[in-house]
C-alpha positions, 0 to 999 in steps of 0.5 A: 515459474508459471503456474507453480505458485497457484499449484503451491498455494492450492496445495498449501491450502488443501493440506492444512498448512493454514486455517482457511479451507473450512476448519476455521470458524468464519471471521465476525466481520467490522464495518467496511473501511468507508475510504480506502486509498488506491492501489496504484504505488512504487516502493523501494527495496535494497533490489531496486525500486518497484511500482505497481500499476492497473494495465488493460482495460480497468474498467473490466474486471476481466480486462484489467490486469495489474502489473510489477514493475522494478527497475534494479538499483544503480540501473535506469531501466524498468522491466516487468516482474509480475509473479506468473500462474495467478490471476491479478485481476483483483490487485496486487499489493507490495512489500520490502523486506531485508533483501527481499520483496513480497508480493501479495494478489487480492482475491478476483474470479473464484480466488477466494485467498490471497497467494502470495510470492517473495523474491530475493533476486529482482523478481527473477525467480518467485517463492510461493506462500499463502495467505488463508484469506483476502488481503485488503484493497490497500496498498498498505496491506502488508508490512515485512519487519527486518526480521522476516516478521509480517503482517497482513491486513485482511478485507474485513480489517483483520490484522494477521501476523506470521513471525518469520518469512518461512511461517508467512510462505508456509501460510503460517499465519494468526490473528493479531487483532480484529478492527472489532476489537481495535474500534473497542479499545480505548483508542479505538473509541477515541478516535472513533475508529472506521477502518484500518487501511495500512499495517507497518512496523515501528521502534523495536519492530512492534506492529502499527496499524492505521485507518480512518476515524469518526471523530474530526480531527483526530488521526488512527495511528496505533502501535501493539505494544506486548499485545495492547494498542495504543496511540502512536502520538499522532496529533495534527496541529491547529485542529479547528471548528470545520476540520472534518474526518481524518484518514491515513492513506499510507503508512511505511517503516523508515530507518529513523521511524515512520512516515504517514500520509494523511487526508484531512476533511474540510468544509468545500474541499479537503487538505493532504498531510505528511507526517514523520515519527522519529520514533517518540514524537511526529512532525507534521507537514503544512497541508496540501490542497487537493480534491473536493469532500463527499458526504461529508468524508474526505473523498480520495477519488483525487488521489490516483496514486502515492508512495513513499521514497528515499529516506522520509520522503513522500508523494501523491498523484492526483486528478488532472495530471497534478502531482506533489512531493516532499522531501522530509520533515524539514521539506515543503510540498513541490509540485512537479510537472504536469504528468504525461497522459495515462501515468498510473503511478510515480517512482522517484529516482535519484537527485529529487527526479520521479519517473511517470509510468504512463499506461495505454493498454498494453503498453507501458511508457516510462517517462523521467523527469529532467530539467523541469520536464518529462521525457520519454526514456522506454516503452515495454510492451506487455503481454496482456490476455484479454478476456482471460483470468490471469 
Protein backbone atom coordinates (compact mmCIF):
# COMPACT_ATOMS: atom_id res chain seq x y z
CA UNK A 1 0.00 0.00 0.00
CA UNK A 2 1.01 3.54 -1.13
CA UNK A 3 -0.53 6.04 0.25
CA UNK A 4 -3.75 4.37 2.16
CA UNK A 5 -2.16 4.64 5.56
CA UNK A 6 -1.82 8.66 5.18
CA UNK A 7 -5.68 8.42 3.61
CA UNK A 8 -6.76 5.82 6.57
CA UNK A 9 -5.01 8.05 9.44
CA UNK A 10 -6.59 11.46 8.03
CA UNK A 11 -9.72 10.00 7.70
CA UNK A 12 -9.64 8.21 11.23
CA UNK A 13 -8.83 11.67 12.47
CA UNK A 14 -11.25 13.86 10.76
CA UNK A 15 -14.23 11.25 11.68
CA UNK A 16 -13.57 11.41 15.32
CA UNK A 17 -12.41 8.17 15.98
CA UNK A 18 -9.51 9.94 18.31
CA UNK A 19 -9.52 13.08 20.30
CA UNK A 20 -6.81 15.15 18.78
CA UNK A 21 -8.58 17.32 15.76
CA UNK A 22 -9.50 19.85 18.01
CA UNK A 23 -12.21 18.45 20.63
CA UNK A 24 -9.83 17.77 23.06
CA UNK A 25 -8.44 20.47 25.51
CA UNK A 26 -4.74 20.81 24.71
CA UNK A 27 -2.35 18.81 26.85
CA UNK A 28 -0.58 20.93 29.84
CA UNK A 29 2.95 20.22 28.64
CA UNK A 30 6.07 19.07 31.40
CA UNK A 31 9.42 20.47 30.90
CA UNK A 32 11.09 18.83 27.87
CA UNK A 33 13.39 15.68 28.53
CA UNK A 34 16.92 17.40 28.82
CA UNK A 35 18.51 14.07 26.87
CA UNK A 36 17.06 12.10 24.80
CA UNK A 37 18.77 8.76 23.09
CA UNK A 38 18.83 8.33 19.41
CA UNK A 39 16.72 6.82 17.32
CA UNK A 40 18.74 5.02 15.46
CA UNK A 41 18.19 0.58 16.72
CA UNK A 42 17.33 -2.74 15.77
CA UNK A 43 14.99 -5.00 17.67
CA UNK A 44 13.72 -8.56 17.18
CA UNK A 45 10.64 -10.07 16.44
CA UNK A 46 9.24 -13.69 15.93
CA UNK A 47 9.19 -12.27 11.92
CA UNK A 48 12.80 -11.45 12.18
CA UNK A 49 14.78 -8.75 13.37
CA UNK A 50 14.39 -5.10 12.13
CA UNK A 51 16.55 -2.07 12.21
CA UNK A 52 15.82 1.52 11.94
CA UNK A 53 18.35 4.04 10.24
CA UNK A 54 18.52 7.92 9.08
CA UNK A 55 19.29 7.61 5.21
CA UNK A 56 20.02 10.70 2.71
CA UNK A 57 20.88 13.60 3.69
CA UNK A 58 20.34 14.01 7.72
CA UNK A 59 21.50 17.11 8.03
CA UNK A 60 18.21 18.41 6.18
CA UNK A 61 15.10 18.10 7.55
CA UNK A 62 13.92 17.71 3.95
CA UNK A 63 16.66 15.39 2.74
CA UNK A 64 16.78 13.07 5.67
CA UNK A 65 14.58 10.03 5.20
CA UNK A 66 14.42 7.37 7.90
CA UNK A 67 14.16 3.60 6.77
CA UNK A 68 13.10 -0.07 7.98
CA UNK A 69 14.92 -2.55 7.38
CA UNK A 70 14.10 -6.35 8.41
CA UNK A 71 16.03 -9.44 7.69
CA UNK A 72 13.32 -12.38 8.04
CA UNK A 73 14.17 -14.99 10.62
CA UNK A 74 16.19 -18.10 9.82
CA UNK A 75 17.23 -15.85 6.62
CA UNK A 76 20.61 -13.45 6.21
CA UNK A 77 19.47 -11.12 3.92
CA UNK A 78 17.93 -7.35 4.60
CA UNK A 79 15.53 -6.02 2.39
CA UNK A 80 13.59 -2.44 2.91
CA UNK A 81 10.34 -2.57 4.64
CA UNK A 82 9.34 1.33 5.37
CA UNK A 83 5.66 1.32 5.58
CA UNK A 84 4.75 3.92 2.35
CA UNK A 85 2.21 6.95 1.80
CA UNK A 86 3.83 9.15 4.91
CA UNK A 87 6.32 11.40 5.31
CA UNK A 88 9.37 9.75 7.58
CA UNK A 89 11.37 12.60 7.77
CA UNK A 90 10.54 13.28 11.51
CA UNK A 91 11.75 9.43 12.64
CA UNK A 92 10.45 6.39 12.93
CA UNK A 93 10.18 4.35 16.10
CA UNK A 94 9.60 0.55 16.20
CA UNK A 95 7.66 -2.09 18.36
CA UNK A 96 7.31 -6.10 18.45
CA UNK A 97 4.37 -7.72 19.39
CA UNK A 98 3.29 -11.34 19.35
CA UNK A 99 3.67 -12.08 15.84
CA UNK A 100 3.58 -8.55 14.86
CA UNK A 101 5.69 -5.54 14.42
CA UNK A 102 4.14 -1.62 14.85
CA UNK A 103 5.73 1.04 13.33
CA UNK A 104 5.07 4.37 14.56
CA UNK A 105 6.27 8.08 12.31
CA UNK A 106 7.11 11.11 14.36
CA UNK A 107 5.50 14.43 13.30
CA UNK A 108 7.56 16.61 10.41
CA UNK A 109 6.40 18.76 7.79
CA UNK A 110 2.82 19.68 8.46
CA UNK A 111 2.37 16.18 10.14
CA UNK A 112 0.98 17.34 13.31
CA UNK A 113 0.05 13.30 14.56
CA UNK A 114 1.67 10.30 14.55
CA UNK A 115 0.24 7.27 11.99
CA UNK A 116 0.95 4.47 12.85
CA UNK A 117 1.03 0.74 10.50
CA UNK A 118 1.48 -2.92 12.27
CA UNK A 119 2.25 -5.78 9.87
CA UNK A 120 1.85 -9.55 10.81
CA UNK A 121 3.82 -10.48 7.39
CA UNK A 122 7.63 -9.35 7.66
CA UNK A 123 6.43 -6.01 6.43
CA UNK A 124 4.72 -7.05 3.20
CA UNK A 125 1.54 -5.91 3.60
CA UNK A 126 0.74 -2.59 6.53
CA UNK A 127 -2.24 -2.07 8.54
CA UNK A 128 -3.09 1.44 9.07
CA UNK A 129 -3.65 2.94 12.86
CA UNK A 130 -3.57 6.38 14.22
CA UNK A 131 -2.17 8.13 17.23
CA UNK A 132 -3.86 11.42 18.01
CA UNK A 133 -0.67 13.03 18.67
CA UNK A 134 3.20 13.32 18.33
CA UNK A 135 5.19 10.41 19.62
CA UNK A 136 8.23 10.95 21.18
CA UNK A 137 11.98 11.36 19.89
CA UNK A 138 12.80 7.92 21.29
CA UNK A 139 13.25 4.76 20.27
CA UNK A 140 11.64 3.60 23.31
CA UNK A 141 8.21 5.40 22.32
CA UNK A 142 6.22 2.41 21.97
CA UNK A 143 5.82 -0.85 24.05
CA UNK A 144 3.06 -3.84 22.62
CA UNK A 145 2.19 -6.27 25.63
CA UNK A 146 1.83 -10.00 24.41
CA UNK A 147 -1.96 -8.94 24.61
CA UNK A 148 -2.18 -6.51 22.07
CA UNK A 149 -2.19 -3.72 25.00
CA UNK A 150 0.05 -0.72 23.92
CA UNK A 151 1.43 2.17 25.03
CA UNK A 152 2.95 5.57 23.61
CA UNK A 153 5.17 7.98 24.87
CA UNK A 154 4.23 11.45 23.56
CA UNK A 155 6.52 14.86 22.93
CA UNK A 156 5.48 16.38 25.94
CA UNK A 157 6.17 13.13 28.10
CA UNK A 158 2.68 11.92 28.08
CA UNK A 159 2.05 8.38 28.38
CA UNK A 160 -1.06 6.85 26.20
CA UNK A 161 -2.54 3.46 26.61
CA UNK A 162 -4.77 1.46 24.04
CA UNK A 163 -5.98 -1.86 25.56
CA UNK A 164 -5.93 -3.93 22.35
CA UNK A 165 -4.16 -3.98 18.92
CA UNK A 166 -7.58 -3.19 17.20
CA UNK A 167 -8.56 -0.01 19.70
CA UNK A 168 -4.52 1.35 18.85
CA UNK A 169 -5.47 1.14 14.98
CA UNK A 170 -8.47 2.24 15.49
CA UNK A 171 -6.83 5.66 17.42
CA UNK A 172 -8.61 4.18 20.43
CA UNK A 173 -6.25 5.70 22.81
CA UNK A 174 -6.28 7.40 26.50
CA UNK A 175 -4.12 9.08 28.72
CA UNK A 176 -2.49 6.86 31.33
CA UNK A 177 -0.32 9.27 33.10
CA UNK A 178 1.21 12.84 32.34
CA UNK A 179 5.21 13.39 33.04
CA UNK A 180 3.50 16.36 35.44
CA UNK A 181 1.64 13.93 37.47
CA UNK A 182 4.80 11.03 37.41
CA UNK A 183 7.38 14.12 38.54
CA UNK A 184 4.42 14.84 41.38
CA UNK A 185 4.40 11.69 42.74
CA UNK A 186 6.20 10.58 45.31
CA UNK A 187 8.65 8.58 43.17
CA UNK A 188 8.59 11.38 40.91
CA UNK A 189 10.16 13.59 43.46
CA UNK A 190 12.64 11.28 44.86
CA UNK A 191 14.32 10.76 41.88
CA UNK A 192 13.64 14.38 40.71
CA UNK A 193 12.20 13.13 37.64
CA UNK A 194 13.40 15.33 34.15
CA UNK A 195 11.61 13.36 31.38
CA UNK A 196 10.63 10.17 30.47
CA UNK A 197 12.38 8.45 27.61
CA UNK A 198 11.04 4.96 27.26
CA UNK A 199 7.58 2.84 28.04
CA UNK A 200 7.63 -0.93 28.04
CA UNK A 201 5.87 -3.46 29.95
CA UNK A 202 6.77 -5.69 32.95
CA UNK A 203 5.55 -8.80 35.21
CA UNK A 204 1.99 -9.44 34.75
CA UNK A 205 1.87 -6.81 31.87
CA UNK A 206 1.61 -3.42 33.82
CA UNK A 207 3.16 -0.53 32.25
CA UNK A 208 6.71 0.95 33.08
CA UNK A 209 8.14 4.14 32.10
CA UNK A 210 11.65 5.41 32.47
CA UNK A 211 13.41 8.70 31.92
CA UNK A 212 15.82 10.64 33.34
CA UNK A 213 16.35 12.16 36.87
CA UNK A 214 17.79 15.33 38.85
CA UNK A 215 18.96 13.61 41.84
CA UNK A 216 22.46 12.08 41.20
CA UNK A 217 22.70 9.01 41.48
CA UNK A 218 19.49 7.49 41.21
CA UNK A 219 17.69 5.82 38.24
CA UNK A 220 13.63 6.56 36.87
CA UNK A 221 12.33 3.37 36.54
CA UNK A 222 8.54 3.30 37.34
CA UNK A 223 5.83 0.59 37.24
CA UNK A 224 1.82 1.30 37.34
CA UNK A 225 0.54 -0.89 39.49
CA UNK A 226 -3.61 -0.73 39.76
CA UNK A 227 -2.91 2.97 38.70
CA UNK A 228 -0.04 4.00 41.12
CA UNK A 229 3.42 4.42 40.25
CA UNK A 230 6.20 3.29 41.89
CA UNK A 231 9.59 2.19 41.82
CA UNK A 232 10.86 -0.58 39.97
CA UNK A 233 13.63 -1.20 42.55
CA UNK A 234 16.39 0.01 40.31
CA UNK A 235 19.49 0.78 42.67
CA UNK A 236 22.80 1.39 41.14
CA UNK A 237 25.33 -0.09 43.21
CA UNK A 238 28.45 1.95 44.72
CA UNK A 239 26.80 5.34 44.57
CA UNK A 240 29.47 8.00 45.56
CA UNK A 241 30.29 11.56 46.12
CA UNK A 242 30.68 12.84 42.08
CA UNK A 243 28.23 10.50 40.58
CA UNK A 244 26.02 12.73 38.67
CA UNK A 245 22.59 12.59 36.72
CA UNK A 246 21.31 9.23 35.72
CA UNK A 247 19.24 8.64 32.62
CA UNK A 248 17.80 5.61 30.88
CA UNK A 249 18.39 5.32 27.29
CA UNK A 250 16.39 2.31 26.92
CA UNK A 251 14.04 0.21 28.27
CA UNK A 252 12.34 -3.26 26.45
CA UNK A 253 10.43 -6.31 27.83
CA UNK A 254 12.37 -9.96 27.98
CA UNK A 255 10.79 -13.20 28.64
CA UNK A 256 12.20 -13.39 32.18
CA UNK A 257 11.84 -9.59 32.90
CA UNK A 258 13.26 -6.61 31.70
CA UNK A 259 16.62 -5.16 30.37
CA UNK A 260 17.64 -1.34 30.83
CA UNK A 261 20.54 0.90 29.49
CA UNK A 262 21.51 3.50 31.30
CA UNK A 263 23.91 6.32 31.50
CA UNK A 264 25.60 7.65 34.35
CA UNK A 265 27.31 11.07 34.75
CA UNK A 266 30.66 11.60 36.13
CA UNK A 267 33.12 14.29 36.74
CA UNK A 268 35.35 14.69 33.03
CA UNK A 269 33.43 11.83 31.46
CA UNK A 270 30.68 9.70 31.84
CA UNK A 271 29.81 5.85 32.50
CA UNK A 272 27.38 3.07 30.41
CA UNK A 273 25.25 0.53 32.30
CA UNK A 274 23.14 -2.63 31.65
CA UNK A 275 20.64 -3.77 33.87
CA UNK A 276 18.39 -6.74 34.26
CA UNK A 277 15.32 -7.39 36.19
CA UNK A 278 13.84 -10.80 36.77
CA UNK A 279 11.16 -9.74 37.45
CA UNK A 280 11.58 -8.78 41.51
CA UNK A 281 15.37 -7.88 41.80
CA UNK A 282 18.11 -6.19 39.12
CA UNK A 283 21.20 -6.95 38.40
CA UNK A 284 23.55 -4.49 37.30
CA UNK A 285 26.45 -4.59 35.10
CA UNK A 286 30.08 -3.09 35.63
CA UNK A 287 30.14 0.28 33.68
CA UNK A 288 31.48 1.25 30.55
CA UNK A 289 33.48 4.11 29.73
CA UNK A 290 32.40 6.01 26.86
CA UNK A 291 31.68 10.08 26.10
CA UNK A 292 32.40 13.14 27.85
CA UNK A 293 29.57 15.28 30.19
CA UNK A 294 28.12 18.61 29.27
CA UNK A 295 26.78 21.19 31.55
CA UNK A 296 26.84 18.83 34.00
CA UNK A 297 24.46 16.16 32.55
CA UNK A 298 25.46 13.21 30.67
CA UNK A 299 25.94 13.97 27.33
CA UNK A 300 24.55 11.28 24.51
CA UNK A 301 25.96 12.84 21.48
CA UNK A 302 28.53 9.50 22.15
CA UNK A 303 26.10 7.30 21.86
CA UNK A 304 25.11 6.92 17.90
CA UNK A 305 22.78 4.00 18.28
CA UNK A 306 21.78 0.95 20.71
CA UNK A 307 19.44 -1.83 21.07
CA UNK A 308 18.59 -4.87 22.42
CA UNK A 309 19.15 -8.74 21.38
CA UNK A 310 18.44 -12.41 21.88
CA UNK A 311 17.50 -13.18 25.37
CA UNK A 312 19.10 -10.35 27.78
CA UNK A 313 21.54 -9.21 25.72
CA UNK A 314 22.35 -5.66 24.71
CA UNK A 315 24.35 -2.89 22.92
CA UNK A 316 25.53 0.54 22.08
CA UNK A 317 27.18 2.24 18.88
CA UNK A 318 29.30 4.83 19.95
CA UNK A 319 31.32 8.15 18.50
CA UNK A 320 34.72 7.01 16.26
CA UNK A 321 33.40 3.56 15.06
CA UNK A 322 33.42 2.29 18.81
CA UNK A 323 30.89 -0.13 19.41
CA UNK A 324 30.12 -2.55 22.68
CA UNK A 325 28.11 -5.48 23.66
CA UNK A 326 26.75 -7.58 26.32
CA UNK A 327 25.37 -10.91 26.82
CA UNK A 328 23.30 -10.77 30.12
CA UNK A 329 23.70 -10.55 33.67
CA UNK A 330 26.23 -12.93 33.90
CA UNK A 331 28.21 -11.36 30.96
CA UNK A 332 30.90 -8.73 30.84
CA UNK A 333 31.10 -5.63 28.14
CA UNK A 334 32.94 -6.76 24.45
CA UNK A 335 34.08 -4.46 22.49
CA UNK A 336 33.56 -5.46 18.93
CA UNK A 337 35.48 -4.36 16.01
CA UNK A 338 35.77 -1.05 14.72
CA UNK A 339 32.47 -0.31 12.51
CA UNK A 340 32.72 0.09 8.87
CA UNK A 341 32.39 3.90 7.73
CA UNK A 342 28.54 5.26 7.72
CA UNK A 343 27.22 2.33 10.08
CA UNK A 344 23.97 3.90 11.25
CA UNK A 345 22.73 1.02 13.61
CA UNK A 346 23.83 -2.55 14.77
CA UNK A 347 21.58 -5.89 14.64
CA UNK A 348 22.81 -8.88 16.23
CA UNK A 349 22.73 -12.28 14.57
CA UNK A 350 23.36 -15.62 15.71
CA UNK A 351 26.14 -17.04 17.64
CA UNK A 352 27.27 -13.34 19.28
CA UNK A 353 27.78 -11.78 15.54
CA UNK A 354 26.35 -8.30 14.82
CA UNK A 355 25.48 -6.85 11.38
CA UNK A 356 26.89 -3.15 10.50
CA UNK A 357 24.31 -1.21 8.47
CA UNK A 358 26.51 1.37 6.82
CA UNK A 359 24.62 4.47 5.16
CA UNK A 360 26.16 6.65 2.31
CA UNK A 361 23.28 8.26 0.67
CA UNK A 362 20.96 5.98 -0.79
CA UNK A 363 22.74 3.13 -0.33
CA UNK A 364 22.59 0.85 2.38
CA UNK A 365 25.64 -1.68 2.74
CA UNK A 366 25.29 -4.45 5.24
CA UNK A 367 28.38 -5.76 6.84
CA UNK A 368 28.82 -9.10 9.21
CA UNK A 369 30.81 -9.50 11.66
CA UNK A 370 32.84 -12.90 11.23
CA UNK A 371 36.18 -14.29 12.46
CA UNK A 372 37.18 -10.86 14.44
CA UNK A 373 36.26 -8.55 11.22
CA UNK A 374 33.73 -7.23 9.20
CA UNK A 375 32.90 -8.26 5.68
CA UNK A 376 30.55 -6.89 3.14
CA UNK A 377 27.55 -9.35 2.40
CA UNK A 378 24.90 -6.76 0.56
CA UNK A 379 24.16 -3.53 -0.88
CA UNK A 380 20.52 -2.50 -1.30
CA UNK A 381 20.06 0.62 -3.00
CA UNK A 382 16.95 2.53 -1.96
CA UNK A 383 14.81 4.93 -3.38
CA UNK A 384 15.15 7.88 -2.07
CA UNK A 385 13.18 11.39 -3.40
CA UNK A 386 14.96 14.34 -2.42
CA UNK A 387 13.59 17.54 -1.79
CA UNK A 388 10.43 15.55 -1.21
CA UNK A 389 7.86 15.03 1.97
CA UNK A 390 8.06 11.37 2.30
Amino acid sequence: MTRGLIRAATALCCAGLVAGCGSQPARVAGPAPPLVPPLSTSLITSQGTWAVTVMGNPASEQDGFWQLFVRPAGGSRWSLATPEGVADNGGLVAAGGTGSVTVGFRPSQNLAFSPLATSTDVGRNWTPGLLDAGLASTPGAIAVGPSGRALALLQDGTIEVAPTAGAAAAGQWSVLATLRALAASAQGRTCGLRGVNAVSFGAHENPMAAGSCARPGVAGVFTDADGTWRSAGLVLPGRRPGMGAVQVLGLAATAGGNTALLAVSHPGGNSLLAAWRDGTRWAVSAPLAAGLVTAGHVSTGSVRALGFGPGQSAWVLLGGGRAESIGGPDGAWRALPPVPAGTGTLAPGTGGSYDALAVAGSRLSVWRLGAGAWARVQQIAVPVQYGSSG
